[in-house]
LODOFI-553067 format. One line per field, with one value per residue (C-alpha): residue in three letters; residue number from 1; x, y, z. Coordinates in Angstrom, 2 decimals. Layout:
residuo: c(ALA / ...)
num: c(NUM / ...)
east: c(X / ...)
north: c(Y / ...)
up: c(Z / ...)
This chain:
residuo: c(UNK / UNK / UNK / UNK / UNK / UNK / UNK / UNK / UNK / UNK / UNK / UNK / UNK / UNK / UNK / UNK / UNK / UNK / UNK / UNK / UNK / UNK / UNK / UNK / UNK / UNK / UNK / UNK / UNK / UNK / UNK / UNK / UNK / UNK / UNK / UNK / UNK / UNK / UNK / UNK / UNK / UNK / UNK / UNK / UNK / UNK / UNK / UNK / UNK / UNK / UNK / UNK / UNK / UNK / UNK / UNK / UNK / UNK / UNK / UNK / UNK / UNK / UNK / UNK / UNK / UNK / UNK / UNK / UNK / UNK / UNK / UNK / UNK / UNK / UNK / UNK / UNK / UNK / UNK / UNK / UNK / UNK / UNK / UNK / UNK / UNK / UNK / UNK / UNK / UNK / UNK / UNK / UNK / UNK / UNK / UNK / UNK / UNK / UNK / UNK / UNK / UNK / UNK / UNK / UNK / UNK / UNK / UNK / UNK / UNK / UNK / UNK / UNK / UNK / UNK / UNK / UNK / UNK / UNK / UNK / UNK / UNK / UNK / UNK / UNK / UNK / UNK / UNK / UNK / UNK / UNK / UNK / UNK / UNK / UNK / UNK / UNK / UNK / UNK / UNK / UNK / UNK / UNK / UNK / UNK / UNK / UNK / UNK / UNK / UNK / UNK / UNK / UNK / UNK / UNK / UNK / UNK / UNK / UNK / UNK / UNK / UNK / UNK / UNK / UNK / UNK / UNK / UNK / UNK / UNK / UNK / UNK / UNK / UNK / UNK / UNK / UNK / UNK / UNK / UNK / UNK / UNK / UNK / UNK / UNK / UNK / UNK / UNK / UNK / UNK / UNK / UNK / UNK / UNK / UNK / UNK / UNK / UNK / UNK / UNK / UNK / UNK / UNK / UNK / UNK / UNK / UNK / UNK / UNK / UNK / UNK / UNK / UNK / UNK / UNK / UNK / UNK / UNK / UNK / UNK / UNK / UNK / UNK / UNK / UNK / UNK / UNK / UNK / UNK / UNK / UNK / UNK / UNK / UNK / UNK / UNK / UNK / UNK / UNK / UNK / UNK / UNK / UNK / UNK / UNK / UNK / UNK / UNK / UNK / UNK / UNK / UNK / UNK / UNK / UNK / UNK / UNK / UNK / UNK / UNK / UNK / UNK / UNK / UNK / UNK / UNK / UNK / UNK / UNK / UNK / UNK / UNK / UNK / UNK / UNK / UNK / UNK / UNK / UNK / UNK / UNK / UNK / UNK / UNK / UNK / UNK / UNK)
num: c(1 / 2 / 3 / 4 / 5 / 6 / 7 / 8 / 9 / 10 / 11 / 12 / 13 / 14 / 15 / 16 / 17 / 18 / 19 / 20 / 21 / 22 / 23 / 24 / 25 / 26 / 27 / 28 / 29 / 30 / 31 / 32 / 33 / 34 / 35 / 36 / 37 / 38 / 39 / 40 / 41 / 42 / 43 / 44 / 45 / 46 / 47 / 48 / 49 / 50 / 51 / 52 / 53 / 54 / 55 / 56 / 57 / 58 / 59 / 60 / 61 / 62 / 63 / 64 / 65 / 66 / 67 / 68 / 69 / 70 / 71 / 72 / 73 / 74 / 75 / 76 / 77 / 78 / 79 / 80 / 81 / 82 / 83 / 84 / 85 / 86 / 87 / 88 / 89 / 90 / 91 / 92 / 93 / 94 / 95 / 96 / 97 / 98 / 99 / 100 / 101 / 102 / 103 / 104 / 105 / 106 / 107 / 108 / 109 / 110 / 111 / 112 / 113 / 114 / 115 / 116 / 117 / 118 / 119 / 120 / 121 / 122 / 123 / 124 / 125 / 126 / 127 / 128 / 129 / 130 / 131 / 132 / 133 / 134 / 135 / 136 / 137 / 138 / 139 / 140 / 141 / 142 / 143 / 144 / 145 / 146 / 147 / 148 / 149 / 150 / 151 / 152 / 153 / 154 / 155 / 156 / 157 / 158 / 159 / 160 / 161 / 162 / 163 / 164 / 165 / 166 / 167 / 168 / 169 / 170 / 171 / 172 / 173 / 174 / 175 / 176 / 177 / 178 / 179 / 180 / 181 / 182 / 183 / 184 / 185 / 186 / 187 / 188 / 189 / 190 / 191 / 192 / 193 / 194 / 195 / 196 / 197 / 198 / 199 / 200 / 201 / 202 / 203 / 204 / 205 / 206 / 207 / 208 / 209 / 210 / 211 / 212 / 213 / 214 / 215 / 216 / 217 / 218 / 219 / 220 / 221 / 222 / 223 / 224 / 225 / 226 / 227 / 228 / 229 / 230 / 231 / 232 / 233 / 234 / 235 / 236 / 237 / 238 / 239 / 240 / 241 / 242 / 243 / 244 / 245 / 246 / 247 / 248 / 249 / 250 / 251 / 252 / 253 / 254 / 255 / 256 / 257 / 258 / 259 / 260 / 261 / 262 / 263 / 264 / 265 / 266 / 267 / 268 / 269 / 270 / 271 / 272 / 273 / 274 / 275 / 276 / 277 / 278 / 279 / 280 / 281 / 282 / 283 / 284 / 285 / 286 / 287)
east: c(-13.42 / -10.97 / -8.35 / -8.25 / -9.25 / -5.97 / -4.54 / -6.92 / -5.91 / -2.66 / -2.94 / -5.59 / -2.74 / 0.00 / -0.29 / 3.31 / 3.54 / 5.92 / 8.69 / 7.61 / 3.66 / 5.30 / 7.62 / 6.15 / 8.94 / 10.92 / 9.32 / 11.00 / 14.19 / 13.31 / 11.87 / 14.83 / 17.67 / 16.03 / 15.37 / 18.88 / 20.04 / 17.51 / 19.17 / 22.33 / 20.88 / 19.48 / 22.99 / 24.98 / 22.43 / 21.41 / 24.80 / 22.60 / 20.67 / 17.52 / 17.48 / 14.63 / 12.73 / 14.53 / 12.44 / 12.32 / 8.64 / 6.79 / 4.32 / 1.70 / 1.58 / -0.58 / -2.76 / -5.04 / -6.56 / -8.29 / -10.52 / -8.33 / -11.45 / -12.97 / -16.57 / -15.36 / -12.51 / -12.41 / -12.15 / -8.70 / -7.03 / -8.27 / -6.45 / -3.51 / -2.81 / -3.49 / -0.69 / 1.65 / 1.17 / 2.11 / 4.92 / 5.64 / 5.22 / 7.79 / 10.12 / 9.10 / 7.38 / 9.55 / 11.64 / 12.83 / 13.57 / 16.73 / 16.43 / 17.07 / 17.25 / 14.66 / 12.51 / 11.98 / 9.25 / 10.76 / 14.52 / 12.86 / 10.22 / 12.28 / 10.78 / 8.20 / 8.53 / 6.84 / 9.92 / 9.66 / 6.07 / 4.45 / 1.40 / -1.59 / -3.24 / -4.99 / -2.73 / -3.90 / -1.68 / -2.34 / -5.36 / -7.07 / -6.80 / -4.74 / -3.71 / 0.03 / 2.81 / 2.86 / 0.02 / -2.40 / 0.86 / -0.89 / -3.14 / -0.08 / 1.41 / -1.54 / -1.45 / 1.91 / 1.75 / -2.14 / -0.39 / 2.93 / 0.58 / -0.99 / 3.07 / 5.51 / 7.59 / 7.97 / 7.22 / 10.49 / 8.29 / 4.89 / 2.48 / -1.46 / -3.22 / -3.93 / -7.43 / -10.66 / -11.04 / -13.79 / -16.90 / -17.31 / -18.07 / -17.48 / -14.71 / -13.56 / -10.34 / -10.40 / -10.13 / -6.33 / -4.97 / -2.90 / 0.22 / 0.33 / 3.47 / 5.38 / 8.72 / 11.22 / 10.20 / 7.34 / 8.14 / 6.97 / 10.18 / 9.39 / 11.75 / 11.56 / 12.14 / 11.53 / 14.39 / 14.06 / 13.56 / 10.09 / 9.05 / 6.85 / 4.09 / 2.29 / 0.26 / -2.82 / -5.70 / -8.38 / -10.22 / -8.18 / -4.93 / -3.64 / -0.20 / 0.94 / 3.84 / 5.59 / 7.94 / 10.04 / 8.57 / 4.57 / 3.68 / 0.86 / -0.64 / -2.05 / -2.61 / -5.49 / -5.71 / -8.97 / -10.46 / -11.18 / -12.92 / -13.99 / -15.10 / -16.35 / -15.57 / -16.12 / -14.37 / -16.18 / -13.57 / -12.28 / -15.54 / -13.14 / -14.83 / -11.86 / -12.28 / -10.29 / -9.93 / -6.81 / -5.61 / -4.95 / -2.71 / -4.10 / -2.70 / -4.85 / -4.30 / -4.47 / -5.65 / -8.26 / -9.08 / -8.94 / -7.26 / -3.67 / -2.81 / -3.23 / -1.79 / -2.41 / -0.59 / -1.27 / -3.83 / -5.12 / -6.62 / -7.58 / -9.61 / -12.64 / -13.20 / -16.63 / -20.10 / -21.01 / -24.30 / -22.16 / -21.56 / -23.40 / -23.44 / -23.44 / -20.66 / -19.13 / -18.79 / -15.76 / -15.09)
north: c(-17.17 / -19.40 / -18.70 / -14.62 / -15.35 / -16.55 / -13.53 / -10.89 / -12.09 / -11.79 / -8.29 / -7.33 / -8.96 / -6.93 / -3.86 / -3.10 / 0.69 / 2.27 / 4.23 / 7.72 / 7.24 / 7.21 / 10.17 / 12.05 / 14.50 / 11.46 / 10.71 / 13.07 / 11.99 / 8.33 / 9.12 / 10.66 / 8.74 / 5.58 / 7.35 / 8.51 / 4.63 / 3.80 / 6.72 / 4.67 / 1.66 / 2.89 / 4.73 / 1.67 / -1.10 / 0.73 / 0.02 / -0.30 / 2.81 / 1.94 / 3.76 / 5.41 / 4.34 / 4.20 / 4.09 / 0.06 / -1.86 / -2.75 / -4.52 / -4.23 / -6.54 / -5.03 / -1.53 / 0.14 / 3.25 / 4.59 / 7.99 / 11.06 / 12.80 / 10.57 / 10.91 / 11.71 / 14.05 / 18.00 / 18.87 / 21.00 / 18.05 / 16.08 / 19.01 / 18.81 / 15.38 / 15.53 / 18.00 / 15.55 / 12.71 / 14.79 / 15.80 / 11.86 / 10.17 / 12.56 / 10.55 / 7.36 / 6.85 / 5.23 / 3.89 / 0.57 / -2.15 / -4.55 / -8.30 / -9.38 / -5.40 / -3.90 / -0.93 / 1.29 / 4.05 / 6.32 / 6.08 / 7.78 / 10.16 / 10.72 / 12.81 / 15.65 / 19.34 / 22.84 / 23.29 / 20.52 / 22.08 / 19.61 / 20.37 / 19.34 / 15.97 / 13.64 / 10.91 / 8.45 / 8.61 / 7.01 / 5.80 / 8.89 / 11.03 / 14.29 / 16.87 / 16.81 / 18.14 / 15.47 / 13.67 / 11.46 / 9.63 / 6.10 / 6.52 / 6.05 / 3.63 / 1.42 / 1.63 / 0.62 / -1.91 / -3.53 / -3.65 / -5.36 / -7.84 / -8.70 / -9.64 / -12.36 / -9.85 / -10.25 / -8.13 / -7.13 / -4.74 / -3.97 / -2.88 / -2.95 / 0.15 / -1.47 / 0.48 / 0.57 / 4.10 / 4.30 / 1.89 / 0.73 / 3.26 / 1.50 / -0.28 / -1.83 / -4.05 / -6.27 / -4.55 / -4.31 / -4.72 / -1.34 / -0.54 / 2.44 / 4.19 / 6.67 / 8.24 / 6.31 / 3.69 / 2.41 / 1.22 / -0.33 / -2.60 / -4.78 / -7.28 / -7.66 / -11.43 / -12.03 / -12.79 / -9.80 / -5.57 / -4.29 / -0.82 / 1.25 / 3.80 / 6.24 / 9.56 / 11.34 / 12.75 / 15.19 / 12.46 / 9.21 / 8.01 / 5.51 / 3.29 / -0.13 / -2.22 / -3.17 / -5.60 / -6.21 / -9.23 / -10.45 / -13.34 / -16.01 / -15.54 / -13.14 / -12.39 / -11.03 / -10.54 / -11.79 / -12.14 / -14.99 / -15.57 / -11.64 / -11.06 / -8.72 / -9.44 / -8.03 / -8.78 / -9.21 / -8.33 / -5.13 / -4.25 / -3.82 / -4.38 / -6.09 / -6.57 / -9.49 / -10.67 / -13.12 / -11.94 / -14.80 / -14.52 / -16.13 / -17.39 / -17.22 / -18.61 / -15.62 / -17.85 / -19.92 / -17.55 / -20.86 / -20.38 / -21.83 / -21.66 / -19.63 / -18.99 / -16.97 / -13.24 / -11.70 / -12.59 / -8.60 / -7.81 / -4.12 / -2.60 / -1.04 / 2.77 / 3.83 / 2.44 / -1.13 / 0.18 / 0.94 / -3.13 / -4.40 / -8.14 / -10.58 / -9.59 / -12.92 / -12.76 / -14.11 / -14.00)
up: c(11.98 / 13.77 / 11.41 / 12.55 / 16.47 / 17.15 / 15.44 / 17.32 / 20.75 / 20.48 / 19.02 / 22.13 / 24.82 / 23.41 / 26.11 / 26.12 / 26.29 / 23.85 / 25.16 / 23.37 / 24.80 / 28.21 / 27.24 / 24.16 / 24.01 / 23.14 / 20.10 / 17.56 / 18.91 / 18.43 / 15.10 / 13.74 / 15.10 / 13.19 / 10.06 / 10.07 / 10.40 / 7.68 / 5.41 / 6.03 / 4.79 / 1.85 / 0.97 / 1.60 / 0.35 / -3.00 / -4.87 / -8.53 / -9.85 / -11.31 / -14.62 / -16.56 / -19.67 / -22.99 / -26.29 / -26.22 / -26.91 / -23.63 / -23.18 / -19.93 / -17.59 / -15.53 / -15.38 / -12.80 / -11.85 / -8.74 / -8.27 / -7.27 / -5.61 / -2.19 / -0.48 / 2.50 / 1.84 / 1.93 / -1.73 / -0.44 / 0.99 / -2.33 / -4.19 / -1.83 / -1.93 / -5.84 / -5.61 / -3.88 / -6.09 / -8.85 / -7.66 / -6.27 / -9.93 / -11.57 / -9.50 / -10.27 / -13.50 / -15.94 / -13.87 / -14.90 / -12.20 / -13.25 / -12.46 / -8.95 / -7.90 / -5.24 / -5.60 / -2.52 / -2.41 / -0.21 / -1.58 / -4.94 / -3.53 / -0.25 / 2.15 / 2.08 / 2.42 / 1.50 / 0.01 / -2.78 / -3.33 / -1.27 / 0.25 / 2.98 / 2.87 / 4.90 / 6.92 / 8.96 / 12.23 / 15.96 / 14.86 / 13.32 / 10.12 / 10.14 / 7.95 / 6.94 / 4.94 / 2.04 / 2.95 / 0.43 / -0.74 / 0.33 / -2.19 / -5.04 / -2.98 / -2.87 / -6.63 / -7.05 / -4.11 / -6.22 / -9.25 / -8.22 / -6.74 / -9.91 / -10.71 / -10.00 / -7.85 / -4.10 / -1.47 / 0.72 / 3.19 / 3.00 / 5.74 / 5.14 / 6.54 / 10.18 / 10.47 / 7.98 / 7.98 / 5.82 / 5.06 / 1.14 / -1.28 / -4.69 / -4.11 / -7.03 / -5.45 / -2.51 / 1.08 / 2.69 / -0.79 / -0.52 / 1.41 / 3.65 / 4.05 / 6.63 / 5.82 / 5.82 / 8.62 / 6.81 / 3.16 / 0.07 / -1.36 / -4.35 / -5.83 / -9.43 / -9.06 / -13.36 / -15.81 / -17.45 / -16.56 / -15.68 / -15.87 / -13.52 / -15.73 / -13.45 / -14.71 / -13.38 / -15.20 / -14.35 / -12.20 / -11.89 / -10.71 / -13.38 / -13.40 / -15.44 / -14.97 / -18.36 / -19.58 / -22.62 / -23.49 / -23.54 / -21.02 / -22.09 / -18.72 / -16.38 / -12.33 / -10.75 / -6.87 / -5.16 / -1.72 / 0.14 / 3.72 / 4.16 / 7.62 / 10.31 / 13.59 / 16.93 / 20.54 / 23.25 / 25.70 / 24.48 / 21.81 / 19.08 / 15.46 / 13.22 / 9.59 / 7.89 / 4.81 / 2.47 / -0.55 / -3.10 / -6.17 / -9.16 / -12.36 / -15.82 / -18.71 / -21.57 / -24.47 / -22.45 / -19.16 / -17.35 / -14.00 / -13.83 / -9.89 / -7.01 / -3.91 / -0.43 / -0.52 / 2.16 / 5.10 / 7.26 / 10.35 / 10.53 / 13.14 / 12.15 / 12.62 / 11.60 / 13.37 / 13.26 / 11.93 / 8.20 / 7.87 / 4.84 / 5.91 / 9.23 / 11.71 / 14.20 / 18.10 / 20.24 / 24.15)
């Protein structure tokens, strides 16, 4: 638990009051004067264009899929964000990532409107989930963000979802393994950091979400992401449930299955947002 306490504390003494909660009106302003500086960065920092698939062999490096439909979610939002995802992978699948170069979410799908046919979907914002223009576009991005993970590439930016909105329904990859996203300010930037392309495969079917990343070339090992140290945890001083978990990167040999190395990804801290009542397991006390 120790290894998280340290983190919690200094999340719970951070009180500093954002400019735009003291002066909402600000907020729009704020928003858009640093999405317009981001916009610059993009234009000016994108020199390469990453170019789609040609009709060359590839070879998976990794796949995964997750369920389009949720528990929890109105079956019009579900349709909605199904919508924008759609709309989302005909800008990226097939793209293929050069050596070296850096692939940004946002620079391909760039922002949301009714008038690129997106539609409502759940968001997560402040804390709580809304309905928005565009919204359910985490989902894909926690694809890509798994999947990249199972890779050698780096992560440039990435954000984990800083709330558990939901408790466990069939979760089939480790918690805070996703990366949530928020035009443009929040991104997902990967750096292909192998010798050679890779290519990003995304497609939906009736029921499931599916992607791959491909290469040119077959590898004689594999990477799997698994959890370590999972825990509940719940502040005395401010009551605040926190779920954390570390994500480790693991190396397999593909002949012998026998694990090669590992290493710690990513370590989360999310605060918990349904009833401590939902926790399947023990959950740890600090003052």
């Amino acid at each position: 638990m120790e290894k998280y306490v340290t983190d919690i504390i200094k999340r719970e003494k951070n009180t500093r009051i954002a400019l735009s909660k003291q002066f909402p009106f600000l907020l729009p302003i704020i928003l858009e004067s640093k999405r317009f500086l981001i916009f610059l960065r993009y234009t000016l920092g994108f020199k390469f264009r990453i170019r789609k698939s040609d009709t060359s062999k590839w070879f998976n490096l990794v796949e995964h899929s997750s369920p389009l439909y949720r528990k929890y979610n109105k079956k019009i939002l579900d349709e909605g964000k199904i919508n924008n995802i759609q709309i989302a992978i005909k800008k990226i699948d097939g793209l293929v990532i050069p050596p070296g170069h850096i692939f940004s979410f946002w620079k391909f799908v760039g922002r949301t409107s009714k008038r690129k046919g997106f539609k409502d979907g759940l968001v997560l914002a402040n804390g709580s989930l809304e309905e928005n223009i565009g919204g359910g576009l985490c989902q894909l991005s926690n694809l890509i963000e798994y999947m990249f993970g199972c890779t050698e590439c780096s992560f440039v930016e990435r954000k984990h979802h800083s709330k558990d909105v939901f408790p466990d329904s069939n979760r089939t990859v480790p918690f805070a393994s996703g990366a949530t996203v928020f035009f443009n300010l929040i991104d997902l930037k990967i750096k292909n950091t192998y010798p050679f392309p890779i290519k990003i495969n995304l497609r939906t079917t009736d029921t499931q979400l599916r992607g791959s990343v491909s290469a040119p070339n077959q590898l004689n090992y594999f990477i799997k992401l698994k959890e370590e140290n999972p825990q509940f945890i719940k502040s005395v001083r401010t009551g605040t449930l926190y779920r954390c978990n570390e994500i480790y990167r693991i190396f397999y040999s593909k002949n012998t299955k026998q694990k090669i190395k590992e290493y710690l990804l990513w370590k989360n801290i999310a605060e918990v947002m349904y009833g401590e009542n939902e926790i399947k397991g023990p959950v740890s006390i600090f003052e």
